[in-house]
N, C-alpha and C positions, 0 to 999 in steps of 0.2 A: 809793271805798275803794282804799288803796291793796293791793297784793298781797305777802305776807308775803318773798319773794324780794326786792322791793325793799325792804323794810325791812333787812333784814339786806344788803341794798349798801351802804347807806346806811350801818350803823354799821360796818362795814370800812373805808368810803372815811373814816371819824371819827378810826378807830385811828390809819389809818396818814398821816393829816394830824397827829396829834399825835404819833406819831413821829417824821415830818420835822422836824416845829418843835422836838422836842428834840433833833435832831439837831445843827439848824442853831446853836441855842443853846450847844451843848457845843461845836461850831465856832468862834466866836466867841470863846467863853473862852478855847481854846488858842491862838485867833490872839491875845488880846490879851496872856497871859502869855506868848507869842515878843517880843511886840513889849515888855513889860520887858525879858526877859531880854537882848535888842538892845542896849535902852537903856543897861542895868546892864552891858553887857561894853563900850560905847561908851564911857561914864562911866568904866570898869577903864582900859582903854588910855590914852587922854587924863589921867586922873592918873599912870600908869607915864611915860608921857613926860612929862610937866611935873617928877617928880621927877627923871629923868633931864639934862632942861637946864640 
């Protein structure tokens, strides 16, 4: 049997593993909308110059 103290470790150490993973998740999403917005100001300049030459 186990002892009602480790149950309730158990479902903290639960919570705050799926925190992290929505952490890491919402991480990811902003890294990947930096990495348009990069794209899209890369794509901005490179046409400003092209119309300039």
């Amino acid at each position: 049997m186990r002892e009602k103290g480790e149950e309730e470790i158990d479902s903290v150490v639960a919570e705050l593993l799926a925190v992290v993973r929505r952490g890491e998740r919402s991480d990811l999403k902003s890294e990947n909308s930096m990495k348009k917005l990069n794209v899209m100001a890369m794509e901005n300049r490179e046409g400003m110059l092209s119309e300039k030459a």
